[in-house]
Biopython code that builds the backbone (N, CA, C, O; Angstrom):
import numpy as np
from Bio.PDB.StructureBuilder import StructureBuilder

atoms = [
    (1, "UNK", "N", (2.968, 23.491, 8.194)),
    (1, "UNK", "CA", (2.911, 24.720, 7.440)),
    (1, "UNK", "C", (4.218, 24.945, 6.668)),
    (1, "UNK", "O", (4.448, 25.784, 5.797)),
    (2, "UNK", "N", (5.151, 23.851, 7.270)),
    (2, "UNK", "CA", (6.592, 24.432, 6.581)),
    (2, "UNK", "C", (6.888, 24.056, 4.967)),
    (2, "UNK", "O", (7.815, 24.389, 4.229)),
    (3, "UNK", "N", (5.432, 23.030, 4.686)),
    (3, "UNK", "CA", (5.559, 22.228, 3.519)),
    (3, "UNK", "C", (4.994, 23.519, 2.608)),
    (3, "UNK", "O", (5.562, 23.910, 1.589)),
    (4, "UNK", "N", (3.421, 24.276, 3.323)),
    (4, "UNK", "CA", (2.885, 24.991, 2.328)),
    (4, "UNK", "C", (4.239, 25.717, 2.157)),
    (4, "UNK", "O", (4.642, 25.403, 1.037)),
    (5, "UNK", "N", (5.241, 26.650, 2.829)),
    (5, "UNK", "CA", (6.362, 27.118, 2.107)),
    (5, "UNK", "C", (7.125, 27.159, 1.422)),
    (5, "UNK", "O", (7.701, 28.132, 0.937)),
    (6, "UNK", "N", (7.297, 25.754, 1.218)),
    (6, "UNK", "CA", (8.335, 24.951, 0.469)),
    (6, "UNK", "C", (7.771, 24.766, -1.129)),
    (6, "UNK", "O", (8.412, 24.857, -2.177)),
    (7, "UNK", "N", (6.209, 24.447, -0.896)),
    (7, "UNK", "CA", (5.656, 24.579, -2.332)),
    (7, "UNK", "C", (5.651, 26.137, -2.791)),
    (7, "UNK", "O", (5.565, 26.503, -3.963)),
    (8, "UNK", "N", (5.758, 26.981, -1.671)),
    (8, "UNK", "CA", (5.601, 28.288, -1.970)),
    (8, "UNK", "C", (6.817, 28.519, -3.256)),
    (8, "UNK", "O", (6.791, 28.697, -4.474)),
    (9, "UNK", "N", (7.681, 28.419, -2.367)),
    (9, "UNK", "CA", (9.259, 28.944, -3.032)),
    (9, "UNK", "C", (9.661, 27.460, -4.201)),
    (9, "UNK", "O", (10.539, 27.576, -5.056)),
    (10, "UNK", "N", (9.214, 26.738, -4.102)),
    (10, "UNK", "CA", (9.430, 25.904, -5.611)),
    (10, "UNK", "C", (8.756, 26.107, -6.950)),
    (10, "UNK", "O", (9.122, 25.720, -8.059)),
    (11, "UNK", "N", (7.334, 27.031, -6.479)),
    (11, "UNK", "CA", (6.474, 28.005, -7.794)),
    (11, "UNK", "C", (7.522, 28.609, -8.705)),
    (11, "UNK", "O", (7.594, 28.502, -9.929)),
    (12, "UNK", "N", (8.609, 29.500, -7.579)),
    (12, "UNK", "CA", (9.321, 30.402, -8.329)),
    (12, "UNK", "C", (9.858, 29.496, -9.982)),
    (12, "UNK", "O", (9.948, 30.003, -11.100)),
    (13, "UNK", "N", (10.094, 28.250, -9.627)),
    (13, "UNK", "CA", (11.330, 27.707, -10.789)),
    (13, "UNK", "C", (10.248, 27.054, -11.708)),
    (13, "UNK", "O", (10.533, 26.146, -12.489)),
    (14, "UNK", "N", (8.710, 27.681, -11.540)),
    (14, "UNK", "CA", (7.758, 26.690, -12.693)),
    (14, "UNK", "C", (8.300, 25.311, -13.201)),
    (14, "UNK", "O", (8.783, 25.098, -14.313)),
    (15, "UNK", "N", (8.140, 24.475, -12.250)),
    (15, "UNK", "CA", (8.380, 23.037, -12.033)),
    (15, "UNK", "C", (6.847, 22.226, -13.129)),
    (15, "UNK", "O", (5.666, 22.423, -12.844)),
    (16, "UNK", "N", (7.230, 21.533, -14.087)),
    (16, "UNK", "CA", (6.733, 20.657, -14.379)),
    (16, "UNK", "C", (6.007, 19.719, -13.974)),
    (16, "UNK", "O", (5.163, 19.106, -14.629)),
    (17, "UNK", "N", (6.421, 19.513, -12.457)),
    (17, "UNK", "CA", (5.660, 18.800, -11.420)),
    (17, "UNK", "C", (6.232, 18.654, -10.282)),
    (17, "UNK", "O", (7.325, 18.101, -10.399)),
    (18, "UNK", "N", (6.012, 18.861, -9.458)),
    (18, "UNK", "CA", (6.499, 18.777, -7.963)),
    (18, "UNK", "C", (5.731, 17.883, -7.124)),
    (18, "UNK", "O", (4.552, 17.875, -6.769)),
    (19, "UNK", "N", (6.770, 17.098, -6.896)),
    (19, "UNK", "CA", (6.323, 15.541, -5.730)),
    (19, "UNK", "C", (6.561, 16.160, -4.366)),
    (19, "UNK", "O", (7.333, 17.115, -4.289)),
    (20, "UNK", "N", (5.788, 15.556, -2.981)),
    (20, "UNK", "CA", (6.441, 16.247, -2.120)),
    (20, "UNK", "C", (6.012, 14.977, -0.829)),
    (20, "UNK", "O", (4.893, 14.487, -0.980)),
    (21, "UNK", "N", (6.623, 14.594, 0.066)),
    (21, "UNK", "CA", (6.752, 13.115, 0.886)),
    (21, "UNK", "C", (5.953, 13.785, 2.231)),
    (21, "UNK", "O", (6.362, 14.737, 2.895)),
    (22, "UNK", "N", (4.644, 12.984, 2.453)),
    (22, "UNK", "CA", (4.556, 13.651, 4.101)),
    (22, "UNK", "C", (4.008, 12.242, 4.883)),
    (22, "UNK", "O", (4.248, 11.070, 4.594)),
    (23, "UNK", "N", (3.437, 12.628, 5.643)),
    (23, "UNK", "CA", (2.845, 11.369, 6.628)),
    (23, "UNK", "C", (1.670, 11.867, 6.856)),
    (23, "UNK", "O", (0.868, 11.219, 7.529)),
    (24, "UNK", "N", (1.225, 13.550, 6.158)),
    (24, "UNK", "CA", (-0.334, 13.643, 6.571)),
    (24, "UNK", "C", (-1.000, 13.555, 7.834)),
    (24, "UNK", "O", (-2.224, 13.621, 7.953)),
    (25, "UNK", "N", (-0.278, 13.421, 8.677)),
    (25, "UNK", "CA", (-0.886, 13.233, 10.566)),
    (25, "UNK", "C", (-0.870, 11.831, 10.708)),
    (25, "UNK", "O", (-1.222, 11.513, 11.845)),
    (26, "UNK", "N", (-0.641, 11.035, 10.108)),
    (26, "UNK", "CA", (-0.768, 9.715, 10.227)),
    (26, "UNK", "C", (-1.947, 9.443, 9.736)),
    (26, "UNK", "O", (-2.266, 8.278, 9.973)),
    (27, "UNK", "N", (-2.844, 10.126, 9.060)),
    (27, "UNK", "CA", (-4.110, 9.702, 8.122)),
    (27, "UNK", "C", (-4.148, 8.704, 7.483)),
    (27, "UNK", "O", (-4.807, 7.692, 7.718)),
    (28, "UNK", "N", (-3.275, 8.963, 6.421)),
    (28, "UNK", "CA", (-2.645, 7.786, 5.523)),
    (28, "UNK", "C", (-2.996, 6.570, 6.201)),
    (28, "UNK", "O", (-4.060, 6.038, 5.884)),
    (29, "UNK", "N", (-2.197, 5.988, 7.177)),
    (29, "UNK", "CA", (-1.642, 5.022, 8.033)),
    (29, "UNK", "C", (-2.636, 4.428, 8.362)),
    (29, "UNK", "O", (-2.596, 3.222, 8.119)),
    (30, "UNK", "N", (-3.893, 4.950, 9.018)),
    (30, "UNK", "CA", (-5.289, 4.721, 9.007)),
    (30, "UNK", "C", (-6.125, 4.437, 7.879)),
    (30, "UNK", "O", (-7.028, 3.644, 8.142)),
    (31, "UNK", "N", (-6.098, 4.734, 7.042)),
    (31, "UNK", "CA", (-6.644, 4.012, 5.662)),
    (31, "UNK", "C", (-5.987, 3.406, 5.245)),
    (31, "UNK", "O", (-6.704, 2.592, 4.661)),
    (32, "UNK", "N", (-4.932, 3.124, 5.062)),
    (32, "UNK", "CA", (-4.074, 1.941, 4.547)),
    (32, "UNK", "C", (-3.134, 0.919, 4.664)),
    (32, "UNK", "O", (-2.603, 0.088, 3.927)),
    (33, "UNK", "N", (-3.100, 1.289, 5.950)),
    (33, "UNK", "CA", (-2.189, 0.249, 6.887)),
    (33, "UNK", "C", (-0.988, 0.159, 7.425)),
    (33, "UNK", "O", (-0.400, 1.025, 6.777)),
    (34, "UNK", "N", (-0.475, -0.129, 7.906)),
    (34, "UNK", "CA", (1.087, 0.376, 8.749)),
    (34, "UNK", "C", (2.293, -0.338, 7.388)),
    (34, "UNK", "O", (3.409, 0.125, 7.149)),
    (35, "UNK", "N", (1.784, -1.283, 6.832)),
    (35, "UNK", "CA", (2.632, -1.755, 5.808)),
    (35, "UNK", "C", (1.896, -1.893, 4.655)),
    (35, "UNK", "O", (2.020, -2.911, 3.975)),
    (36, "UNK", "N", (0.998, -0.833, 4.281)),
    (36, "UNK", "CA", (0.539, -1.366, 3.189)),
    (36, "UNK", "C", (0.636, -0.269, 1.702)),
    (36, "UNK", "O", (0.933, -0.760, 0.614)),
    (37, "UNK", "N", (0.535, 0.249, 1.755)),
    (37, "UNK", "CA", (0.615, 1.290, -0.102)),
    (37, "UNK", "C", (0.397, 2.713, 0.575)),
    (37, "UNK", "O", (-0.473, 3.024, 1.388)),
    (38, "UNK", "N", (1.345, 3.450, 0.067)),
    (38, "UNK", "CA", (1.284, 4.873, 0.016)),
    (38, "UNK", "C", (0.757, 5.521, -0.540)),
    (38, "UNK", "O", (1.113, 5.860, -1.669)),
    (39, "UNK", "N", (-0.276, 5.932, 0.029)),
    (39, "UNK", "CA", (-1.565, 6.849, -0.400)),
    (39, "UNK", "C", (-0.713, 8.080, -1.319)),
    (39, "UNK", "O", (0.023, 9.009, -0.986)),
    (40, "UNK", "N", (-1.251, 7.538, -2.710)),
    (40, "UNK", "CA", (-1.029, 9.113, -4.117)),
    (40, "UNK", "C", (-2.079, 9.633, -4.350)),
    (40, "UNK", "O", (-3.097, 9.143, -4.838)),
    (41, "UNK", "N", (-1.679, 11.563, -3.703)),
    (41, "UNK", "CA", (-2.881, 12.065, -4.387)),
    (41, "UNK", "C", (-2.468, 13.157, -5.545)),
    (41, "UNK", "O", (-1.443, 13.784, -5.278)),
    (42, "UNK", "N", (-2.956, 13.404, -6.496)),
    (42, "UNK", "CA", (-2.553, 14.346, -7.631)),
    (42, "UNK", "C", (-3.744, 14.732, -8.843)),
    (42, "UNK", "O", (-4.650, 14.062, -9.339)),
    (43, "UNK", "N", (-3.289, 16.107, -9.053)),
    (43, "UNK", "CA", (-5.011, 16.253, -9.654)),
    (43, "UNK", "C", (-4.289, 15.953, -11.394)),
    (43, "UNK", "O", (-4.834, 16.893, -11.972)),
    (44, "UNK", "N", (-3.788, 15.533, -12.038)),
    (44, "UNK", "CA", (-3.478, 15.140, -13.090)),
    (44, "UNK", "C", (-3.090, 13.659, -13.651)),
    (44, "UNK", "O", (-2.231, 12.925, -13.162)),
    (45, "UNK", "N", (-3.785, 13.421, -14.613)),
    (45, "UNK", "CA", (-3.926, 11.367, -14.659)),
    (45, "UNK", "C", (-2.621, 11.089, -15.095)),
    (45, "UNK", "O", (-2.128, 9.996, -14.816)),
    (46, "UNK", "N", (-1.851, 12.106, -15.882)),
    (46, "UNK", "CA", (-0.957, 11.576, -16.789)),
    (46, "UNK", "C", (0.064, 11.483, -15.696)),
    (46, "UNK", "O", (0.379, 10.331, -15.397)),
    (47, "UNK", "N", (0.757, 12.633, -14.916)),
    (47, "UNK", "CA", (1.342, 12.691, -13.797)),
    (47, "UNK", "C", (1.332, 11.495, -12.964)),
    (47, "UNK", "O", (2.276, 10.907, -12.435)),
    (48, "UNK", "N", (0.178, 11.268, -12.951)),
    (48, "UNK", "CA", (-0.221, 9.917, -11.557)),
    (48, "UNK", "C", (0.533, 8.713, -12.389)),
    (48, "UNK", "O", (1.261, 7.837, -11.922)),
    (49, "UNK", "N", (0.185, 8.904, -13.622)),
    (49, "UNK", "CA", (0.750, 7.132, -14.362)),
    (49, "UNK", "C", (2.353, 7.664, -13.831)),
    (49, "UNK", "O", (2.875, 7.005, -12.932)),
    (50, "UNK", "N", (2.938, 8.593, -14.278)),
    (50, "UNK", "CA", (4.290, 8.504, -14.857)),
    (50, "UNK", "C", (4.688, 8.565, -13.390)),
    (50, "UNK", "O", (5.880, 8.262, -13.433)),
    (51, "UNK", "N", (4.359, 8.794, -12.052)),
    (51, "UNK", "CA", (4.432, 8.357, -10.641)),
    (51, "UNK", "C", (4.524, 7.299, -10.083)),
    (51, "UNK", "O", (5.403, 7.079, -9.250)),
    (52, "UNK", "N", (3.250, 6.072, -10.584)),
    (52, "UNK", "CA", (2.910, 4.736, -10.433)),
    (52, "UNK", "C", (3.903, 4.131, -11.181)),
    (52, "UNK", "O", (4.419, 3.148, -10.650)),
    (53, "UNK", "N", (4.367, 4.501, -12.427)),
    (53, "UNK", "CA", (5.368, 3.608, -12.938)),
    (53, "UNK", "C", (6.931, 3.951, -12.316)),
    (53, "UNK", "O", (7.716, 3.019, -12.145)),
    (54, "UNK", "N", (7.123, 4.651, -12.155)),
    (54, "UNK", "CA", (8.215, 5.017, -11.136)),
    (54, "UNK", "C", (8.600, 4.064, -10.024)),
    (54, "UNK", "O", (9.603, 3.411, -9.738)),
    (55, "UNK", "N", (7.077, 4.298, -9.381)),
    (55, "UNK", "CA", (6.785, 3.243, -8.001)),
    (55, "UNK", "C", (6.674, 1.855, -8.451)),
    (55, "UNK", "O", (6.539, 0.908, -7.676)),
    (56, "UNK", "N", (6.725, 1.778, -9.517)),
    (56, "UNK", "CA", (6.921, 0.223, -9.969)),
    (56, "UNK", "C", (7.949, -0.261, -10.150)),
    (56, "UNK", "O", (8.194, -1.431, -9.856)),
    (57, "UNK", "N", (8.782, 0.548, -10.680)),
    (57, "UNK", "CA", (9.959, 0.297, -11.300)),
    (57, "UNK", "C", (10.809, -0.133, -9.859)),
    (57, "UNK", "O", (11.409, -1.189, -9.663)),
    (58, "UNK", "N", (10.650, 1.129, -8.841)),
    (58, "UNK", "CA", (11.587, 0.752, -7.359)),
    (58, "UNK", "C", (10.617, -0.223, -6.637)),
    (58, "UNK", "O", (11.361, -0.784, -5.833)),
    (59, "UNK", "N", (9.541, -0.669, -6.496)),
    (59, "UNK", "CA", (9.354, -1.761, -5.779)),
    (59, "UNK", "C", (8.483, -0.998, -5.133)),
    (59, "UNK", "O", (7.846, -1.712, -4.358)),
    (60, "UNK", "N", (8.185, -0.007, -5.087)),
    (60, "UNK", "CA", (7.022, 0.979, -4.274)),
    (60, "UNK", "C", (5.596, 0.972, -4.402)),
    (60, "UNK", "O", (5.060, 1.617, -5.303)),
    (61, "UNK", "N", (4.951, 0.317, -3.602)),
    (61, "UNK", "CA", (3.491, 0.428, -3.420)),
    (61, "UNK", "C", (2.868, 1.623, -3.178)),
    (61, "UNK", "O", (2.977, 2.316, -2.167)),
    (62, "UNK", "N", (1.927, 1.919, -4.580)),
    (62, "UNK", "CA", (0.745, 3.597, -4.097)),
    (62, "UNK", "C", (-0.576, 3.077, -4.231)),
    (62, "UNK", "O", (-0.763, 2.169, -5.042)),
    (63, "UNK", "N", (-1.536, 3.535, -3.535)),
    (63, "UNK", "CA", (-2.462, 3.731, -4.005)),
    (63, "UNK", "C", (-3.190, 5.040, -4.366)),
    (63, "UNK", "O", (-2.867, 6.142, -3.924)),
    (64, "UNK", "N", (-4.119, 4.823, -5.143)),
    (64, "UNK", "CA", (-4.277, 6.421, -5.648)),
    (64, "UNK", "C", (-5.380, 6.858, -4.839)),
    (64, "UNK", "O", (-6.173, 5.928, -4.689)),
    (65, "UNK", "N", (-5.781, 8.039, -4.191)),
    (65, "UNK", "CA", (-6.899, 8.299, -3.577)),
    (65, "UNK", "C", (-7.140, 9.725, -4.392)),
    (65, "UNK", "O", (-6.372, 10.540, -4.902)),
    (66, "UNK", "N", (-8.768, 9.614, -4.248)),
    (66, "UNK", "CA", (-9.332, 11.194, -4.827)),
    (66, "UNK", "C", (-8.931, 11.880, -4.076)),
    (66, "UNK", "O", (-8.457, 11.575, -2.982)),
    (67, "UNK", "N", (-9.107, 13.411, -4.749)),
    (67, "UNK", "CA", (-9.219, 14.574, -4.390)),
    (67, "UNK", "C", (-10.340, 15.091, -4.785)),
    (67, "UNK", "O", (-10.437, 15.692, -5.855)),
    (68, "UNK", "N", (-11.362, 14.909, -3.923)),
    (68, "UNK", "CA", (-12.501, 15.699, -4.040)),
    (68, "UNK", "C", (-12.584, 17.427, -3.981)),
    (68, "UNK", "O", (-12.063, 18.088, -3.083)),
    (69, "UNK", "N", (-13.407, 18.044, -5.214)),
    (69, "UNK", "CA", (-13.518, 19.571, -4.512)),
    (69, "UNK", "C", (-14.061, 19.731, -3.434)),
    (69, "UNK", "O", (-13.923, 20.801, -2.842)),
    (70, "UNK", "N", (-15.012, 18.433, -2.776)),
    (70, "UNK", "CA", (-15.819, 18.705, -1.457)),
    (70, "UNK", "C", (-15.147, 18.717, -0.451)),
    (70, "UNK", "O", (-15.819, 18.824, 0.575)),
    (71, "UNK", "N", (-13.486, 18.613, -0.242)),
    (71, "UNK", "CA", (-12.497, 18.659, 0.553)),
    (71, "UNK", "C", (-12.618, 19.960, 1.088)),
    (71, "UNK", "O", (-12.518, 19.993, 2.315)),
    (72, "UNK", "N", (-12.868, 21.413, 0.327)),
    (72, "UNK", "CA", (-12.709, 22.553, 0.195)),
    (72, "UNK", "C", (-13.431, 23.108, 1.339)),
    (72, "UNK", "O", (-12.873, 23.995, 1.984)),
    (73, "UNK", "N", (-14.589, 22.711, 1.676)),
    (73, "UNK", "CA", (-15.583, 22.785, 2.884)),
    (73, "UNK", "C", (-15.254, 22.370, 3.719)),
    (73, "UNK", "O", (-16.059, 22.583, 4.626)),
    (74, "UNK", "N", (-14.131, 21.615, 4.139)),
    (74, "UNK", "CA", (-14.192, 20.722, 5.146)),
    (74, "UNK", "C", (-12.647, 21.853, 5.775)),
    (74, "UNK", "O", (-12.144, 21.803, 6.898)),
    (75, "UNK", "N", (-12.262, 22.698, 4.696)),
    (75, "UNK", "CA", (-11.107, 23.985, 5.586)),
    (75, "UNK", "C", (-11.660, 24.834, 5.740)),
    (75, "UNK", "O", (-10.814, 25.714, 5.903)),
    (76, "UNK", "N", (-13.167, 25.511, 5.862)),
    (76, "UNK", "CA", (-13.216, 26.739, 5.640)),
    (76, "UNK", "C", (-13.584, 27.118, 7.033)),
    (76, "UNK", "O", (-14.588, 26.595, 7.518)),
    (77, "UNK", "N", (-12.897, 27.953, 7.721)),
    (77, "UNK", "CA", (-12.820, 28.709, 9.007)),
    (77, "UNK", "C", (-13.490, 30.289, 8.780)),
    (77, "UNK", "O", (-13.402, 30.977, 7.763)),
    (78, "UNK", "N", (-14.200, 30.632, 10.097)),
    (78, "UNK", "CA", (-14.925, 31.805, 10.128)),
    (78, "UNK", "C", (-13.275, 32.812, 10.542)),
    (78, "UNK", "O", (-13.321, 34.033, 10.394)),
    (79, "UNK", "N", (-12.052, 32.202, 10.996)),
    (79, "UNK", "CA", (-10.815, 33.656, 11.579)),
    (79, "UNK", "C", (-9.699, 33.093, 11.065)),
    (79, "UNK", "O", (-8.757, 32.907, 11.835)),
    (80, "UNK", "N", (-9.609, 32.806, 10.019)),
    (80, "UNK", "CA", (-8.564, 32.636, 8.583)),
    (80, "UNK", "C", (-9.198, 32.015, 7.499)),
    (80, "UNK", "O", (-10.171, 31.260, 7.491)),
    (81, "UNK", "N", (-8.321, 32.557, 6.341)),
    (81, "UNK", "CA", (-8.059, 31.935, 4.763)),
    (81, "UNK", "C", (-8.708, 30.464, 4.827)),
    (81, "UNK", "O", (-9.666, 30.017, 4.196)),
    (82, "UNK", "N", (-8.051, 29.978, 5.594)),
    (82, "UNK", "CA", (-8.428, 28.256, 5.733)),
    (82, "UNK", "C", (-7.589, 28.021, 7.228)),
    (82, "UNK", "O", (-6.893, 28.634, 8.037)),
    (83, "UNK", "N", (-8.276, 26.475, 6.933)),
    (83, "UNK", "CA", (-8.065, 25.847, 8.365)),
    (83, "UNK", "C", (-6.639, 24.908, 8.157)),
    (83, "UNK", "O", (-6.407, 25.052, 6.957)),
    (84, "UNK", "N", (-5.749, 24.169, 8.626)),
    (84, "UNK", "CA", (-5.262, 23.030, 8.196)),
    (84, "UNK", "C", (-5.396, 21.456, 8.746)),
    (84, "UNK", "O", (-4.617, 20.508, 8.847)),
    (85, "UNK", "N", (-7.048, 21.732, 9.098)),
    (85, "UNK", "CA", (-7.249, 20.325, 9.664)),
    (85, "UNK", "C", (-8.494, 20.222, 9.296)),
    (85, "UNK", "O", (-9.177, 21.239, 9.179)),
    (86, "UNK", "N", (-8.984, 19.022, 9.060)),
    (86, "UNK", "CA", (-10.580, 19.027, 8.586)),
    (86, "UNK", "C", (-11.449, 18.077, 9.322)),
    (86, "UNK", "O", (-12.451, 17.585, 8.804)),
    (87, "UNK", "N", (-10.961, 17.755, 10.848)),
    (87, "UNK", "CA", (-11.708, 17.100, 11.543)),
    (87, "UNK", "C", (-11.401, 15.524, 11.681)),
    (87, "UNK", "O", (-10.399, 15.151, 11.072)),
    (88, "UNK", "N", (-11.834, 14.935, 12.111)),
    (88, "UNK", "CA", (-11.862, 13.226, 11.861)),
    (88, "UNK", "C", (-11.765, 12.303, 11.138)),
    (88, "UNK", "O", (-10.996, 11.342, 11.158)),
    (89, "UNK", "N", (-13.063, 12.759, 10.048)),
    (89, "UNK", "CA", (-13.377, 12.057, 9.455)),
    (89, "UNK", "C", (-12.644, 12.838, 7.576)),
    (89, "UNK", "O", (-12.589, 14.065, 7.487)),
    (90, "UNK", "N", (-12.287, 12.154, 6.609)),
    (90, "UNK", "CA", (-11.397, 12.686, 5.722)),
    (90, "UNK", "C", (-9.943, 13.310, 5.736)),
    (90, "UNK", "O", (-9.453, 14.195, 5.034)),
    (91, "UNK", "N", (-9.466, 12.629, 6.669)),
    (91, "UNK", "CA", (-8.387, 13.871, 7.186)),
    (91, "UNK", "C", (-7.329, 13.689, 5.989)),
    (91, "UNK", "O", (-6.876, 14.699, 5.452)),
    (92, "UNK", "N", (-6.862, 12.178, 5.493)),
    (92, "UNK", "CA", (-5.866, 12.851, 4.528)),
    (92, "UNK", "C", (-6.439, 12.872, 3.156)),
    (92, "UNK", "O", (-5.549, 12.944, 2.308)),
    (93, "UNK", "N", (-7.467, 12.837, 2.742)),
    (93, "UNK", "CA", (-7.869, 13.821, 1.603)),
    (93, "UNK", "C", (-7.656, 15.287, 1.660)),
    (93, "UNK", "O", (-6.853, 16.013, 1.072)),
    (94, "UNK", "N", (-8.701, 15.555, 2.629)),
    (94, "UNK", "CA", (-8.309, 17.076, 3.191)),
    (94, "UNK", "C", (-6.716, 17.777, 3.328)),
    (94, "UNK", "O", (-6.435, 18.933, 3.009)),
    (95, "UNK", "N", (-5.772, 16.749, 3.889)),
    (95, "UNK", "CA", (-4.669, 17.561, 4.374)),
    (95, "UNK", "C", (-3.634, 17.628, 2.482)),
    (95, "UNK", "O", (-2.833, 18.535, 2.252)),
    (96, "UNK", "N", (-3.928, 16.542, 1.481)),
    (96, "UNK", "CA", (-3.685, 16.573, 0.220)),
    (96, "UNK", "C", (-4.256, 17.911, -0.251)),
    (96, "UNK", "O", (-3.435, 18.647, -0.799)),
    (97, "UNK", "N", (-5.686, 18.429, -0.125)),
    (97, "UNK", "CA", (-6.691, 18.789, -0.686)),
    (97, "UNK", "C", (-5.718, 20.496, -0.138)),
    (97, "UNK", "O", (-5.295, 21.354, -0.913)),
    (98, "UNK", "N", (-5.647, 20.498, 0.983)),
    (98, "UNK", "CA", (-5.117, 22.024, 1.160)),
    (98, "UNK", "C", (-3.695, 21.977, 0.798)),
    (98, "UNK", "O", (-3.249, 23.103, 0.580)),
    (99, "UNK", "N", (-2.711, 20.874, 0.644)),
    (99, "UNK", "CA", (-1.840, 21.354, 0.322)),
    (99, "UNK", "C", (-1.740, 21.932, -1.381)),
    (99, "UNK", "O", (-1.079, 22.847, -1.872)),
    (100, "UNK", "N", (-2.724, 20.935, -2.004)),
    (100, "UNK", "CA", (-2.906, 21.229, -3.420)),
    (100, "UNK", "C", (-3.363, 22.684, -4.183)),
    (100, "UNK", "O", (-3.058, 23.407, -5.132)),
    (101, "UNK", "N", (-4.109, 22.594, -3.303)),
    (101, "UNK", "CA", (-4.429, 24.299, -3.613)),
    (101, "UNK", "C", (-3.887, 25.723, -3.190)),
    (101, "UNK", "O", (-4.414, 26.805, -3.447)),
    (102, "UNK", "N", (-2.703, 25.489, -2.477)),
    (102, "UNK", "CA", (-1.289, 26.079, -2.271)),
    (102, "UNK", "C", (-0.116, 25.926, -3.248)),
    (102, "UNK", "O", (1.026, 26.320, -3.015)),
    (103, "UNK", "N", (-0.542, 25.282, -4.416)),
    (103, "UNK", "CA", (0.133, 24.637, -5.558)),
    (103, "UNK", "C", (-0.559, 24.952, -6.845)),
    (103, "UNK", "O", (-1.353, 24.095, -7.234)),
    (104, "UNK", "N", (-0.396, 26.071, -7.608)),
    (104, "UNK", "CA", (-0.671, 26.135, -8.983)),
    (104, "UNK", "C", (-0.476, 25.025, -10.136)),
    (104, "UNK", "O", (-1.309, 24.472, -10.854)),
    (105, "UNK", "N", (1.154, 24.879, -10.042)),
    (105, "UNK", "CA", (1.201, 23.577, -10.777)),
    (105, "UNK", "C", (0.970, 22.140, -10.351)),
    (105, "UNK", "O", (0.486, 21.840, -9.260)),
    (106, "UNK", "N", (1.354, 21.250, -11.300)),
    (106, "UNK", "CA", (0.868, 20.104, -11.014)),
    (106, "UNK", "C", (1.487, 19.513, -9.750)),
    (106, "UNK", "O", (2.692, 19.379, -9.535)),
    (107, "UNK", "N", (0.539, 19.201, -8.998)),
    (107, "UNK", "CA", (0.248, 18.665, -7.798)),
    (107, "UNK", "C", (0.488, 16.804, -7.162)),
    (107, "UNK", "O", (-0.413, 15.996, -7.385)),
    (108, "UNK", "N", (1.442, 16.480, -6.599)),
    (108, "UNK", "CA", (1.569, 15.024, -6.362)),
    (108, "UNK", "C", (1.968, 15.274, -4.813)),
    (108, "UNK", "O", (2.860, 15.912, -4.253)),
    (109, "UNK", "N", (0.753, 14.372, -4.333)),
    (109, "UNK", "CA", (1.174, 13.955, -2.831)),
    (109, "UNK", "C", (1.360, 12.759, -2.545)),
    (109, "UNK", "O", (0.584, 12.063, -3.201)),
    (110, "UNK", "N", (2.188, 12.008, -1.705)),
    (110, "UNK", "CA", (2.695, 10.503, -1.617)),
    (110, "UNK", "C", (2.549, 11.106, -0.528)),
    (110, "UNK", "O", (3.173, 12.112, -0.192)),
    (111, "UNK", "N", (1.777, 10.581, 0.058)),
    (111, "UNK", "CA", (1.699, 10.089, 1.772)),
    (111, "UNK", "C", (2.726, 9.103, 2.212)),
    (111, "UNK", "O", (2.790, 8.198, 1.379)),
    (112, "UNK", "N", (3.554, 8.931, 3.202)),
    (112, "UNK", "CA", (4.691, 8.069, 3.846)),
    (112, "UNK", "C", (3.856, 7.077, 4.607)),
    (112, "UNK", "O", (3.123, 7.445, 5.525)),
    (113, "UNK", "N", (4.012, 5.218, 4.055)),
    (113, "UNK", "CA", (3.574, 4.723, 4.800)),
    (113, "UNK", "C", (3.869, 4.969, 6.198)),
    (113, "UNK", "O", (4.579, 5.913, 6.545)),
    (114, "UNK", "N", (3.178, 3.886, 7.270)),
    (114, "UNK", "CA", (3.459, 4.273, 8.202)),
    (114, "UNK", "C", (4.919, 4.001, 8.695)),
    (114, "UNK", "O", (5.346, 2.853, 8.822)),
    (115, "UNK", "N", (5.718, 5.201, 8.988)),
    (115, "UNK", "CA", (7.080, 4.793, 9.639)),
    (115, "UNK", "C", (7.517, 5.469, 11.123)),
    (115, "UNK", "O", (8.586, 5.160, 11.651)),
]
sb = StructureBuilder()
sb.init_structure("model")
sb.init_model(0)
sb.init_chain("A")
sb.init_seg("    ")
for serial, (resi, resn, name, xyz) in enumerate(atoms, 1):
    if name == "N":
        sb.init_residue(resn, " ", resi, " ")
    sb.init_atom(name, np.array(xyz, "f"), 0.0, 1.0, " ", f" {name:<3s}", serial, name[0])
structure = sb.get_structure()
């Protein structure tokens, strides 16, 4: 929750784009392997290139994963706003998916391979 804060209070400075590093519960790690590409999620294409080439430039492996709106169902709790877990199955779409929508502007999640 300390991340949704952090995107909270970086709104204030209307950021152009804000990157932000997590491990997602270890989701990631499970779809992609203990050494293999760091799951990028971001709802803007142009953003994602100028990310991927970044990650090219340092030697950094991403892969890009959707963000489905059907993520949105998978937080919705009957005794809060939202949930911050979406079960088993989708988990780091979902955990991208709620941080994104705690984020007005443009949105980039890099999941941390596994470390």
């Amino acid at each position: 929750m300390i991340l949704v804060d952090a995107q909270h209070f970086a709104k204030r400075y209307q950021p152009a784009g804000v990157v932000d590093l997590a491990t997602l519960t270890g989701a990631s790690v499970v779809a992609l392997g203990e050494w293999g590409a760091a799951a990028l999620f971001t709802n803007d294409h142009a953003w994602a290139g100028a990310i991927r080439a970044a990650a090219a430039f340092t030697g950094e492996r991403l892969w890009r994963v959707p963000m489905y709106a059907q993520y949105a169902g998978k937080l919705c709790t009957q005794v809060a706003d939202l949930k911050n877990t979406a079960g088993r199955t989708g988990g780091v779409g979902a955990s991208a998916y709620f941080l994104s929508i705690r984020l007005a502007s443009i949105f980039t999640e890099r999941a941390a391979v596994g470390v």
